[in-house]
C-alpha positions as CSV (number, residue, x, y, z in Angstrom):
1,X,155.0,91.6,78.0
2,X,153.0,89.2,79.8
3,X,149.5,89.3,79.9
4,X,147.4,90.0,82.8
5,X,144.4,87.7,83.6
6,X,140.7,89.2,84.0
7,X,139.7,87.0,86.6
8,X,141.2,88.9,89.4
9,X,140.0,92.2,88.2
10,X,136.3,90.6,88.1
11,X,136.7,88.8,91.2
12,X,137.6,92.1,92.8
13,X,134.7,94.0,91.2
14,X,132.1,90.9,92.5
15,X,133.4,91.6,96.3
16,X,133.0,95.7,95.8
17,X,129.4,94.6,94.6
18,X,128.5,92.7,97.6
19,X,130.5,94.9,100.4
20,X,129.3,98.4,99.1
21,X,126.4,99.4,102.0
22,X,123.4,100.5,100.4
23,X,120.8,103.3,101.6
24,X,118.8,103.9,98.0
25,X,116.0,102.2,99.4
26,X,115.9,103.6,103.0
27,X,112.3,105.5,102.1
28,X,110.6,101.9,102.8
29,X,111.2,102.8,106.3
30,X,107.9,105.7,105.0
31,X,105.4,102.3,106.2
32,X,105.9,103.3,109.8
33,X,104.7,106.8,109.2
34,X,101.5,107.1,111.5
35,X,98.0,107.2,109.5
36,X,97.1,110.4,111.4
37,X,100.1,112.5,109.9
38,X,98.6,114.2,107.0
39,X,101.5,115.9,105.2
40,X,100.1,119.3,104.5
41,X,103.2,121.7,105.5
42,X,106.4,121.4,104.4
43,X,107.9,121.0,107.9
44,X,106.2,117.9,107.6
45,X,108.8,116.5,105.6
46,X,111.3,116.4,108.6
47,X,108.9,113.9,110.8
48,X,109.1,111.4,107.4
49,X,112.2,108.7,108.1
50,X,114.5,107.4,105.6
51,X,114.7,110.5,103.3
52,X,118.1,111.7,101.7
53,X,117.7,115.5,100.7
54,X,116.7,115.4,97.4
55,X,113.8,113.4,98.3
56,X,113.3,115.4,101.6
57,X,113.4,118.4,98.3
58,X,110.7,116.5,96.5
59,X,108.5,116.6,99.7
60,X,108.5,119.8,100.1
61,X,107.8,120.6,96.8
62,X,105.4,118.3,96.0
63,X,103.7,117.4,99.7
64,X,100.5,116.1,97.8
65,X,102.5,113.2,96.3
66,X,103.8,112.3,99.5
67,X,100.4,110.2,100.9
68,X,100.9,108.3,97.4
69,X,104.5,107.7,98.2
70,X,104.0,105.8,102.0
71,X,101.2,104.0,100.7
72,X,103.7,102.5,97.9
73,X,106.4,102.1,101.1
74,X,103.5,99.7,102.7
75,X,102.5,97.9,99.8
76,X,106.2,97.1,98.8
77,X,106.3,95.7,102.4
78,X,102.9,93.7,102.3
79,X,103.8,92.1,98.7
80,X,107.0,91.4,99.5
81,X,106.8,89.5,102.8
82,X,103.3,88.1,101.5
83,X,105.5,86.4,98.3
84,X,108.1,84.9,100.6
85,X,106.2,84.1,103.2
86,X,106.7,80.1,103.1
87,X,110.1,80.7,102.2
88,X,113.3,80.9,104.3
89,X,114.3,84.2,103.1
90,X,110.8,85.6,104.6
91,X,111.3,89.3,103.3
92,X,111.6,90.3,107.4
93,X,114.5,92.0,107.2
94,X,112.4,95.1,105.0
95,X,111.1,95.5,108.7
96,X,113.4,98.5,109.1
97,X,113.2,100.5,112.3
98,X,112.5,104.9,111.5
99,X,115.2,105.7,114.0
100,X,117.8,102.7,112.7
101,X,120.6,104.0,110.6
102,X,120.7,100.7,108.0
103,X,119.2,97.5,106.9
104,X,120.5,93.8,107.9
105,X,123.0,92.7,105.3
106,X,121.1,91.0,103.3
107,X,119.5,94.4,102.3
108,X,122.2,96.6,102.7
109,X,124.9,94.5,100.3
110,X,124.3,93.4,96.7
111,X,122.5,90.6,97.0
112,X,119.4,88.6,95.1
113,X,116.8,89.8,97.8
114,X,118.2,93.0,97.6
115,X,117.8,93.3,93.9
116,X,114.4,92.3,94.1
117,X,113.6,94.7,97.1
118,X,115.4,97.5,94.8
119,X,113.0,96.1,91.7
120,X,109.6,95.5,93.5
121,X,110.3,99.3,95.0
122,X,110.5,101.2,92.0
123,X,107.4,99.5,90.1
124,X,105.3,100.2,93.3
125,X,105.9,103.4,93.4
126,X,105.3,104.2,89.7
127,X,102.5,102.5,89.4
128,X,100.8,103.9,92.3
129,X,101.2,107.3,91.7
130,X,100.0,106.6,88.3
131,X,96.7,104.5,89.7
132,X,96.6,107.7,92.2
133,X,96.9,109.9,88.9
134,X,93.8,107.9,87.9
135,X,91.3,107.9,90.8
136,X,92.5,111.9,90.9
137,X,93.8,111.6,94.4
138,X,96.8,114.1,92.7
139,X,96.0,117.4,91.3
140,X,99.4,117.5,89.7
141,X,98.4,114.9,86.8
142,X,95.7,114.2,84.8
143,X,94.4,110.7,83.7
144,X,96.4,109.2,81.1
145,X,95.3,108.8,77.0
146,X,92.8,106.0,75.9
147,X,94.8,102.8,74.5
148,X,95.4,103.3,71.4
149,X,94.4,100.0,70.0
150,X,91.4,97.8,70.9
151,X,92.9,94.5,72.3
152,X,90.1,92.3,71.0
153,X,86.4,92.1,69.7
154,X,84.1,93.6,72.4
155,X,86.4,95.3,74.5
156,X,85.2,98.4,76.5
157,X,86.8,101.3,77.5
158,X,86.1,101.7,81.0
159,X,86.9,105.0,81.8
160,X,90.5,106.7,82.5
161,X,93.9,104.7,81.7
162,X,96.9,104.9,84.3
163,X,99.2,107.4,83.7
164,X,102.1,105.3,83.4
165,X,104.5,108.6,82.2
166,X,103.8,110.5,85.1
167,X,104.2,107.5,87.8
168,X,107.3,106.3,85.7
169,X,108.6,109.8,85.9
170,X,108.3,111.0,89.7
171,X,108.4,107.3,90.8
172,X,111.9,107.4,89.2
173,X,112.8,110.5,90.6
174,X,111.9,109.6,94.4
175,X,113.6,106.3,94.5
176,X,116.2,106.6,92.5
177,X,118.0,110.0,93.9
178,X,119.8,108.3,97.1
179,X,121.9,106.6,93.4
180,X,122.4,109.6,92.4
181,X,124.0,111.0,95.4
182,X,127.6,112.2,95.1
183,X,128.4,110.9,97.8
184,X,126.3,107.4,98.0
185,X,129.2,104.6,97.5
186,X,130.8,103.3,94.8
187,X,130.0,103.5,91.0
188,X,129.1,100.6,90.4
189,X,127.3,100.1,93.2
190,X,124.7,102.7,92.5
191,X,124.8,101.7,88.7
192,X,123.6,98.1,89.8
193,X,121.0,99.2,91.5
194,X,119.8,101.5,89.8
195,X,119.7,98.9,86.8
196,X,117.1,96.7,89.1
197,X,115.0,99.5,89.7
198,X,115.3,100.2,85.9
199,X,114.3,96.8,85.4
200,X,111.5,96.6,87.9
201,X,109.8,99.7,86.2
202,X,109.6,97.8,82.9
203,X,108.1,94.9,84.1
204,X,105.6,97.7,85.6
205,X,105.0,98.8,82.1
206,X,104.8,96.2,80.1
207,X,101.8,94.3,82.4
208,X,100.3,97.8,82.2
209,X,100.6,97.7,78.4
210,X,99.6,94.2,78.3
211,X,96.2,94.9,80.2
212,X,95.4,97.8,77.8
C-alpha cells in the first residue's frame, strides 16, 4: 500500500485557517458605545453592538461589569493603532462600524494582525476588570491577596494587588464565548484563536507577577 503524503493534508488545513471568517472578537465594536449610556437595566444590553448571546447573557447578568468591558473595547483600540501607528499595517481596520456585519479580511481570516488583535483583546480585558476590581469600581470582587513574597530590600506594599483570578476568569468568559459557539466555524478555527487569546492572557499574568 502506498503511502500518502502529509503535505496536502497540512496544506489544506493552512487554507481552512486563513478562509474560516471570524466573529470572536466582534465586542471591540463596544468602543462606539456613547459615554452617556450608562448600562443600568438589562434591556440595555440590546443597544450594545457586536454581542453573541452568551455575552448579550453575561450583560444581563452582570450589567455592572459591562462599563469595565467598553472601556477595555477602547483601550484595545487606542493601544493597538497607537503600536502600529508608523507601520503599514496601521491597526485601522479594528475601526469596525456597530451596524457592519464583519471586519476587513485581514481581521476576519487567520492572519498575524488577527492573532495579535485576538491576543492584545483578551489581556485587556482581564486586566481591566482586575485593575477595576482594585479601584472598587465592581462590587462583585474584592481586591486581590498581598504578594506573597517581597521582590527586594525596601519594597512597600502600596495598598490592594490586582485581582488577576477574577479578571482572568470573567475576561475569559466574555471574549472567548463567540469560540465556543456551536455554531462559530470550524474547529480549528475557534481552537486557534482561542490559543492567542490564551496566550495573550499569560503574557497579562506574568508582567502582573513580575511587578509584584
Amino acid at each position: 500500500m502506498k503511502k500518502t503524503s502529509n503535505t496536502l493534508p497540512l496544506c489544506l488545513l493552512t487554507i481552512l485557517l486563513l478562509s474560516q471568517i471570524c466573529s470572536g472578537i466582534k465586542w471591540l465594536a463596544l468602543s462606539h458605545t456613547p459615554t452617556s449610556l450608562h448600562i443600568n437595566q438589562t434591556q440595555h444590553c440590546k443597544l450594545l453592538p457586536g454581542l453573541v448571546s452568551s455575552q448579550a447573557q453575561l450583560c444581563r447578568s452582570n450589567l455592572e461589569l459591562m462599563q469595565t468591558i467598553i472601556a477595555a473595547a477602547r483601550e484595545v483600540k487606542k493601544t493597538c493603532q497607537k503600536t502600529f501607528a508608523d507601520m503599514r499595517w496601521n491597526c485601522s481596520s479594528i475601526e469596525i462600524p456597530s451596524d457592519s456585519s464583519r471586519y476587513r479580511p485581514d481581521l476576519d481570516r487567520g492572519t498575524r494582525e488577527s492573532a495579535f488583535v485576538y491576543a492584545l483583546s483578551a489581556a485587556a480585558i482581564s486586566h481591566t476588570i482586575a485593575q477595576a476590581c482594585t479601584s472598587g469600581d465592581l462590587r462583585l470582587c474584592s481586591c486581590g491577596p498581598i504578594p506573597g513574597e517581597i521582590p527586594e530590600p525596601g519594597y512597600r506594599w502600596g495598598g490592594c494587588a490586582d485581582n488577576l483570578h477574577y479578571g482572568l476568569v470573567m475576561g475569559s468568559k466574555f471574549s472567548d464565548a463567540p469560540m465556543k459557539m456551536k455554531k462559530a466555524g470550524s474547529h480549528a478555527n475557534k481552537l486557534m484563536h482561542l490559543h492567542n487569546s490564551e496566550v495573550g492572557r499569560q503574557v497579562q499574568s506574568n508582567l502582573i507577577i513580575t511587578d509584584h
